[in-house]
Backbone as JSON, one array per atom type, in Angstrom:
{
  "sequence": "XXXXXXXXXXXXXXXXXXXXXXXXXXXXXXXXXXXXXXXXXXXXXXXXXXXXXXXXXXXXXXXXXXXXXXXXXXXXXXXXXXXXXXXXXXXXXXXXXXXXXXXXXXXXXXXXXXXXXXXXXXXXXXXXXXXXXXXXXXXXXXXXXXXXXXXXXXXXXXXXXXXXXXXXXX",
  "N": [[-67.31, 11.55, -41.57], [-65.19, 13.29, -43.97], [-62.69, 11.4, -45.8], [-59.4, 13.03, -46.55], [-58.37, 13.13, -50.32], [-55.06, 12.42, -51.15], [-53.05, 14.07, -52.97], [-51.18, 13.61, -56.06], [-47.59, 14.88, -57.09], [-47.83, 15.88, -59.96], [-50.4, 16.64, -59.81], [-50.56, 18.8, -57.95], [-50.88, 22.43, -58.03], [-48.3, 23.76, -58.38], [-45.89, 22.7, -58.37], [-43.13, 22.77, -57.99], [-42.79, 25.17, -57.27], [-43.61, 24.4, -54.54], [-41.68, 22.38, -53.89], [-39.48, 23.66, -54.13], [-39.53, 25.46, -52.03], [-40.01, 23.22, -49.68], [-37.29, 22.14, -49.68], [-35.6, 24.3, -49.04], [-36.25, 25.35, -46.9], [-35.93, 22.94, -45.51], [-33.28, 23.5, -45.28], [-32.56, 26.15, -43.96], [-34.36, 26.21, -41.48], [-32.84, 23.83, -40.24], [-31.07, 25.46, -39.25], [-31.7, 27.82, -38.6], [-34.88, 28.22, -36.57], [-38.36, 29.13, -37.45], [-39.24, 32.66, -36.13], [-41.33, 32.37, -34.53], [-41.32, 30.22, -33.71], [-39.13, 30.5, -32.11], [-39.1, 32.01, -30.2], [-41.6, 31.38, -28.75], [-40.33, 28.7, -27.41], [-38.11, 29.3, -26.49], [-35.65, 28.89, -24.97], [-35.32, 26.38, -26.22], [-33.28, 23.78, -27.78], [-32.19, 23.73, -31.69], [-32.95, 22.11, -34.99], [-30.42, 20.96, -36.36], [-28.39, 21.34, -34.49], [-29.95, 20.68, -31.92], [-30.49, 18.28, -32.78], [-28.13, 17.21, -31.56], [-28.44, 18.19, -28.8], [-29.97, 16.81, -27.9], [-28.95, 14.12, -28.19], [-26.59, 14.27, -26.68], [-28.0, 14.53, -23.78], [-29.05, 12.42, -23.79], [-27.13, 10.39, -23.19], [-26.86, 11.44, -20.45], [-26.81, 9.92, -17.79], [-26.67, 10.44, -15.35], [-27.85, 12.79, -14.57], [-30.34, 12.41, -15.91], [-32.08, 10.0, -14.97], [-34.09, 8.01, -15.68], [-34.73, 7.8, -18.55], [-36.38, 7.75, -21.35], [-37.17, 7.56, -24.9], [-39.86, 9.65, -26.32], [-42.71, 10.98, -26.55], [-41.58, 14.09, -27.09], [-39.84, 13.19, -28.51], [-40.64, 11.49, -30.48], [-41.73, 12.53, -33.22], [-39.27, 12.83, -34.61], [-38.41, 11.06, -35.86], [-40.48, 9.75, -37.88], [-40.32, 12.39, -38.96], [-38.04, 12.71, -40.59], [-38.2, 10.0, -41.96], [-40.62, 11.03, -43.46], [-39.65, 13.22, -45.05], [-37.67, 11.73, -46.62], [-39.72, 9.96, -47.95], [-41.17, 11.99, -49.34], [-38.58, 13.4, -50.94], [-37.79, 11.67, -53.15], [-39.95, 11.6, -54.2], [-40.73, 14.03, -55.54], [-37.9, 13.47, -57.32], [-38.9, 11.63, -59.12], [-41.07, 12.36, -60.27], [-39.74, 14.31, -61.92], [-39.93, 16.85, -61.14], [-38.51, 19.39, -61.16], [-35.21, 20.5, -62.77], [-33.28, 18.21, -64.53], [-30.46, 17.93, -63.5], [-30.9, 19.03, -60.99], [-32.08, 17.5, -60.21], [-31.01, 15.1, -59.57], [-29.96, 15.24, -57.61], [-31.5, 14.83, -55.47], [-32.25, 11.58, -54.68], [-30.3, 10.79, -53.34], [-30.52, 12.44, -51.03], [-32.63, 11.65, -50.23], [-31.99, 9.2, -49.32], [-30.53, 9.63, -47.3], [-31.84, 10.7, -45.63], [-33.51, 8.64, -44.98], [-31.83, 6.52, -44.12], [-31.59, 8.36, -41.47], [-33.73, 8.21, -40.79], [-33.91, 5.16, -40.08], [-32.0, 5.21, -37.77], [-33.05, 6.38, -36.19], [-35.25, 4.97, -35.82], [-33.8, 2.85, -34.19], [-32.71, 3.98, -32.12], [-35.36, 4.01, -30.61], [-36.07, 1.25, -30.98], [-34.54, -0.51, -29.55], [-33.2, 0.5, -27.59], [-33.84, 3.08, -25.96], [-36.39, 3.09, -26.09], [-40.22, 2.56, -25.5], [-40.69, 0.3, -25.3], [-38.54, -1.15, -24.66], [-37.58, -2.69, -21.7], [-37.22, -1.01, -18.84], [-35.53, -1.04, -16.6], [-33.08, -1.76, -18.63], [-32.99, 0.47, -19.99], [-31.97, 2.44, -17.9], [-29.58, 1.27, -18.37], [-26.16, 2.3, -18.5], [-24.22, 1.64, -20.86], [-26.83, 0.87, -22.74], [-27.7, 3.45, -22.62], [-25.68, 5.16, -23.64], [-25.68, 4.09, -26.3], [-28.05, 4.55, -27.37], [-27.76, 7.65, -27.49], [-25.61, 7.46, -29.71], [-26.97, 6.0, -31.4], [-28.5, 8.38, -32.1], [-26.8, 10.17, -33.05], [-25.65, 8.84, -34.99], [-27.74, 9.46, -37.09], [-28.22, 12.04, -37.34], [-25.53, 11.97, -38.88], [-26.0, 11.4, -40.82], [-27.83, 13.04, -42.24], [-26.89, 15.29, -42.15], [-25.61, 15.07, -44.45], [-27.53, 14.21, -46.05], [-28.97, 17.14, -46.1], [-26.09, 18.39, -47.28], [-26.72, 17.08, -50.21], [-29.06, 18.19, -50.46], [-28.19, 21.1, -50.28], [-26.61, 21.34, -52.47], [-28.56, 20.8, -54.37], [-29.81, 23.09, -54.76], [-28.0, 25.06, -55.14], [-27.42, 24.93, -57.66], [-29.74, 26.17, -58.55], [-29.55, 28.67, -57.91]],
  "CA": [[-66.16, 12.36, -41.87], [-65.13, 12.29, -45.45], [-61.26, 11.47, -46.05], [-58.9, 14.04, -47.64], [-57.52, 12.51, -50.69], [-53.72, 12.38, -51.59], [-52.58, 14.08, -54.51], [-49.81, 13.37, -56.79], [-47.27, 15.83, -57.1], [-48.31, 16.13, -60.95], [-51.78, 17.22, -59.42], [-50.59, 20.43, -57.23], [-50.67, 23.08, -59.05], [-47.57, 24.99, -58.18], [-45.08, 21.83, -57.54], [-42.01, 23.42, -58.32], [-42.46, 26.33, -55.92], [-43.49, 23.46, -53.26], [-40.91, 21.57, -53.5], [-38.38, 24.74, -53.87], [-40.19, 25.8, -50.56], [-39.67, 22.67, -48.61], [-35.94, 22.37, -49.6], [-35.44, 25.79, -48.42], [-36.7, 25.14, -45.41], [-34.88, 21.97, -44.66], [-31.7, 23.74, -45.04], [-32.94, 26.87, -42.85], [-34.98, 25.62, -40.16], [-31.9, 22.91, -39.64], [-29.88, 26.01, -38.78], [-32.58, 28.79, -37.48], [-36.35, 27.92, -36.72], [-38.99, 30.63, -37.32], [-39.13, 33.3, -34.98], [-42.01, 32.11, -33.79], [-40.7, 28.94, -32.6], [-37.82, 30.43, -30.82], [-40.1, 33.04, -29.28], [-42.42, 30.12, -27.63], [-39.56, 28.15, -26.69], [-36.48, 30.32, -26.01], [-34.8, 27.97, -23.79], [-34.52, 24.97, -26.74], [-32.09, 23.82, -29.57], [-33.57, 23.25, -32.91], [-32.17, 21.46, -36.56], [-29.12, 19.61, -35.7], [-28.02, 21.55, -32.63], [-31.08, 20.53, -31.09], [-30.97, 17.08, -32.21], [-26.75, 16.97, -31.36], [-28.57, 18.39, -27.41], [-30.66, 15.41, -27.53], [-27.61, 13.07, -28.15], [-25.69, 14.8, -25.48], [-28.71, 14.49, -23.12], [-29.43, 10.6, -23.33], [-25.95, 10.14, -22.21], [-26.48, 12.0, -19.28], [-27.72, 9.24, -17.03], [-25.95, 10.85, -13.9], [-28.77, 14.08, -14.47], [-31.3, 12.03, -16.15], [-31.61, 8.36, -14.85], [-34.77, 7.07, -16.66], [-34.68, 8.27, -19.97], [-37.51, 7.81, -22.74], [-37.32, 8.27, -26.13], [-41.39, 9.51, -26.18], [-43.63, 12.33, -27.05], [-40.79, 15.01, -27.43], [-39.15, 12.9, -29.57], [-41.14, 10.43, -31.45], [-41.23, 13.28, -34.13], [-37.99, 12.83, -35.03], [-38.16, 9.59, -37.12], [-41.36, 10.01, -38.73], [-40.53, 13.67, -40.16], [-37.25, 12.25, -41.5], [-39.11, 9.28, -43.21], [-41.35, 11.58, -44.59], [-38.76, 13.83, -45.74], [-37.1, 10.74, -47.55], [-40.26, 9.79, -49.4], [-41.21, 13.86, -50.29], [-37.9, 13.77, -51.64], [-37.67, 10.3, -53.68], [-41.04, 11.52, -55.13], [-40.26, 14.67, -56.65], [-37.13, 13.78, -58.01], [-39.04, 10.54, -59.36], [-41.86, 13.1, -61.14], [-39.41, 15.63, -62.7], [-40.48, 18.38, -60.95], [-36.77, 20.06, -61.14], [-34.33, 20.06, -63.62], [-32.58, 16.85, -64.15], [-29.47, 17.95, -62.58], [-31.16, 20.03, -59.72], [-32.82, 16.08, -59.72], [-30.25, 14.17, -59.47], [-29.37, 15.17, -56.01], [-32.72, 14.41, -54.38], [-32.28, 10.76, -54.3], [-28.9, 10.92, -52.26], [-30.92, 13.24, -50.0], [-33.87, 11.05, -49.44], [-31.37, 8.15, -49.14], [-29.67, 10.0, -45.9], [-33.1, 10.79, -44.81], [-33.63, 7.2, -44.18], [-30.62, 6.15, -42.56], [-31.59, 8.87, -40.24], [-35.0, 7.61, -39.76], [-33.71, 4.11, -39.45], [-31.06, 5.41, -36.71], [-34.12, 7.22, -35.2], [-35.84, 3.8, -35.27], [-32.49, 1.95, -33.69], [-32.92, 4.53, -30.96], [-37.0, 3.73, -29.8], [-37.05, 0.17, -30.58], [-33.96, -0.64, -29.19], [-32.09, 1.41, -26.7], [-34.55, 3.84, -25.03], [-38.27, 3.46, -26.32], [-40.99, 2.22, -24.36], [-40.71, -1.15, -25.42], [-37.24, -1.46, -23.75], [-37.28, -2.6, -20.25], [-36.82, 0.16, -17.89], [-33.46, -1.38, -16.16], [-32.23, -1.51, -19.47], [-32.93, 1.85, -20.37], [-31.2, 2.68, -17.15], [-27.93, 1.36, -17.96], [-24.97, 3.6, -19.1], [-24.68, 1.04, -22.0], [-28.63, 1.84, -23.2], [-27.99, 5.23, -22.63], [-24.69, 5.38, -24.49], [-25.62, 3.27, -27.7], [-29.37, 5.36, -27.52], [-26.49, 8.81, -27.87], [-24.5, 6.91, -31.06], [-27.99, 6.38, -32.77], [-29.35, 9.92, -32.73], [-25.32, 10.56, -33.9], [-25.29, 8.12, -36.15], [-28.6, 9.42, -37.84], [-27.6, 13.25, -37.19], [-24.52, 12.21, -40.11], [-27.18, 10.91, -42.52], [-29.37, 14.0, -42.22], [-25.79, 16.44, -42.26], [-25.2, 14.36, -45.81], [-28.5, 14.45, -46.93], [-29.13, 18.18, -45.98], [-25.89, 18.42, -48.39], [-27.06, 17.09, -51.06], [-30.05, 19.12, -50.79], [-28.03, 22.19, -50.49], [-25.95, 21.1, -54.19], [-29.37, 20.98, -55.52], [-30.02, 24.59, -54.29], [-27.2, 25.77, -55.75], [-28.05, 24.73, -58.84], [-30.98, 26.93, -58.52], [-29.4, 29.8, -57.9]],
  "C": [[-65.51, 11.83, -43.15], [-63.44, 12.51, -45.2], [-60.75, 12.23, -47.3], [-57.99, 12.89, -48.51], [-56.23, 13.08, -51.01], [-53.63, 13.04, -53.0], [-50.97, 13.59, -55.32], [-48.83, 14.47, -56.75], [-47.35, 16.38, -58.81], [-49.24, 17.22, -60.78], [-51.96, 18.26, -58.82], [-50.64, 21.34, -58.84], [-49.36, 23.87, -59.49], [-46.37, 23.7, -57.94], [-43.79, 21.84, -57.64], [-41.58, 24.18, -57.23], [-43.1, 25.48, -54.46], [-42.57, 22.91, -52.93], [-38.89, 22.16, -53.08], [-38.48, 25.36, -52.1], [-39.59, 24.87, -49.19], [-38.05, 22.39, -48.32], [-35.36, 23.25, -48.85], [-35.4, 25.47, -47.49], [-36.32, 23.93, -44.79], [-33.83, 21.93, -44.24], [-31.4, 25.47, -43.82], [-33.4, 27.08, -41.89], [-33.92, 24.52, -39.62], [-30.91, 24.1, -38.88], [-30.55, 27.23, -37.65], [-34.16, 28.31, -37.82], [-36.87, 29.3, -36.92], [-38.94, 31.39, -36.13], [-40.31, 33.08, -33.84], [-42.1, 31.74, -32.72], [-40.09, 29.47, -31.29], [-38.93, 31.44, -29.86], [-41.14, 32.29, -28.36], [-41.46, 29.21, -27.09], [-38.21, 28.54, -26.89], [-35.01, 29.28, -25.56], [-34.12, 26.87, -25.18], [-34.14, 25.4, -27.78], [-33.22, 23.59, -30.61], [-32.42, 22.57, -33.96], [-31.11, 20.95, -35.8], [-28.54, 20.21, -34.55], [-28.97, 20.82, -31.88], [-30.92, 18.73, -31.07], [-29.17, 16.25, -31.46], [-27.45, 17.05, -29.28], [-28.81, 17.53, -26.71], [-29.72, 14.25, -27.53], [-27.11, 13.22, -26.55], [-26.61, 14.69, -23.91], [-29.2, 13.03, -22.99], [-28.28, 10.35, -22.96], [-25.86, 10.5, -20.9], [-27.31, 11.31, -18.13], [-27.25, 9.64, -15.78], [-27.21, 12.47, -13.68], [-30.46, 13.36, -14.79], [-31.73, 10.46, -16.35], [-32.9, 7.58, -15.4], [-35.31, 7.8, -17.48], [-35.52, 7.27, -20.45], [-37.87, 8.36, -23.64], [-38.85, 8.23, -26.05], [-41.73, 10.6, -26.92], [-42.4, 12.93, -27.55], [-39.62, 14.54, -28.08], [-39.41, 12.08, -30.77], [-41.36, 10.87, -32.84], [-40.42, 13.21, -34.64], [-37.78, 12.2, -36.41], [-39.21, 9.68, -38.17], [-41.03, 11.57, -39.29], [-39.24, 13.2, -40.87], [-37.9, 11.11, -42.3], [-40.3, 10.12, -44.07], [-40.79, 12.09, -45.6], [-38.36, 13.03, -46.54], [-38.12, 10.53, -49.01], [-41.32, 11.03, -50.2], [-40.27, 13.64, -51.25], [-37.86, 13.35, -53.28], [-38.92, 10.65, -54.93], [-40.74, 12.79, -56.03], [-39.18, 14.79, -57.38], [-37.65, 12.53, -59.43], [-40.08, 11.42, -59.99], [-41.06, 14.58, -62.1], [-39.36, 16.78, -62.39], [-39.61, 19.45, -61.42], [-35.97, 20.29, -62.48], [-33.84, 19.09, -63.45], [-31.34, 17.34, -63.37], [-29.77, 18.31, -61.01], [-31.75, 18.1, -59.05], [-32.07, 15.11, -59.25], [-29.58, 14.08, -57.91], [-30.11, 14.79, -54.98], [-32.86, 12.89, -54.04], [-31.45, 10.14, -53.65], [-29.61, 11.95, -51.24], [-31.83, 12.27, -49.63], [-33.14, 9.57, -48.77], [-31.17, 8.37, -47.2], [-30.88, 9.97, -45.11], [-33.69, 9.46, -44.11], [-32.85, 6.69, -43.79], [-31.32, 6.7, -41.82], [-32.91, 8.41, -39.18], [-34.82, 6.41, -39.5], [-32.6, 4.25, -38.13], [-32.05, 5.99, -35.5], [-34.86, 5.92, -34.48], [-35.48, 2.91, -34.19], [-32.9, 2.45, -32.18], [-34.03, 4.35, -29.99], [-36.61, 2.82, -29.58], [-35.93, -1.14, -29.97], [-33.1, -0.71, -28.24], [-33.08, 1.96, -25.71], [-36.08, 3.99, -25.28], [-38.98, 2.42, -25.21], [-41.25, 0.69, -24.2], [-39.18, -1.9, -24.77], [-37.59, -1.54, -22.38], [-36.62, -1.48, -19.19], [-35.43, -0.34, -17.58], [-33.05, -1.97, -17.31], [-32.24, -0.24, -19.85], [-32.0, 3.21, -19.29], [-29.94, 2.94, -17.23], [-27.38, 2.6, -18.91], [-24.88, 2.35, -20.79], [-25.6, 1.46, -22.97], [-28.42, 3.05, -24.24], [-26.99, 5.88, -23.74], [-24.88, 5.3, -25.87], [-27.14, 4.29, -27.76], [-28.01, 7.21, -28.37], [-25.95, 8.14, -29.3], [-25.8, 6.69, -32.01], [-28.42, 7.16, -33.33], [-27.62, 10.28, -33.84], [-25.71, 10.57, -34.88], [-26.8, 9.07, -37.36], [-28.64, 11.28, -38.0], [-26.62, 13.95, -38.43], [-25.61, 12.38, -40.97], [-28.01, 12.3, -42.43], [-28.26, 14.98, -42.46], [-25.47, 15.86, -43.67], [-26.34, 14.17, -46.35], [-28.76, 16.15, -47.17], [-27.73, 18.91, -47.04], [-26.0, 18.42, -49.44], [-28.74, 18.16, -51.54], [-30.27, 21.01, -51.1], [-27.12, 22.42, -52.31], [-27.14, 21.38, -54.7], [-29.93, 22.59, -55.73], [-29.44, 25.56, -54.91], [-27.46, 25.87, -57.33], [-28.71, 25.51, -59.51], [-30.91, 28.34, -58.59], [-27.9, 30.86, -59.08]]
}
């Protein structure tokens, strides 16, 4: 199996209207997912409602008494670290205008808080490497709730700056 290589963002061909694309879509999928989505899962939150549900839901150790940050959330942290170093890179190749640029490295910034608040939350509070009767307590469960928060701001202050650069644009 041969490995796909990496390109640069020099090397797309189109990396302007990629990177206009994923912006877009960080600031519209945070508020409505495709219709797809909601149409296969009706029932859940999405973009920061969704991850504000998930806050509001590790607190709730009186409904849900052994909580694990896992599968249906381990997503979380890794697409915000990606997001950070997407961002970091095309404002770090030009792609943009310099001003439209200047906002992407205060966006990728937030993006990592959030994935280090995402991190706080696994390897800390509620991941699988936490002792079950700690993940139990109301404590845990509480300070697990204040990390997604805490990393919820950074992503509502990056998703800012990503909407300044937007504007820009338009």
């Amino acid at each position: 199996m041969q490995r796909k290589e990496c390109h640069k963002l020099d090397e797309i061909e189109h990396p302007q209207e990629v990177a206009l694309r994923v912006m877009r879509d960080l600031i519209t999928w945070n508020a409505e997912p495709p219709q797809v989505v909601r149409e296969r899962f009706p029932e859940a939150a999405f973009g920061l409602a969704g991850v504000e549900a998930y806050a509001s839901a590790c607190e709730r150790s009186d409904v849900n008494e052994d909580w694990v940050a896992c599968h249906d959330i381990n997503g979380q942290w890794t697409i915000r670290n990606s997001t950070n170093v997407y961002l970091k890179r095309v404002a770090e190749a030009g792609v943009l205008a310099q001003d439209v640029n200047a906002h992407l490295p205060s966006a990728a910034k937030g993006y990592s808080a959030a994935y280090k608040s995402w991190q706080k939350l696994y390897e800390k509070h509620l991941g699988h490497g936490v002792p079950e009767e700690k993940r139990k307590t109301k404590e845990h469960r509480l300070a697990g709730a204040a990390a997604v928060r805490e990393g919820l701001e950074h992503e509502k202050a990056a998703l800012a700056e990503v909407e300044q650069a937007l504007t820009l644009l338009a």
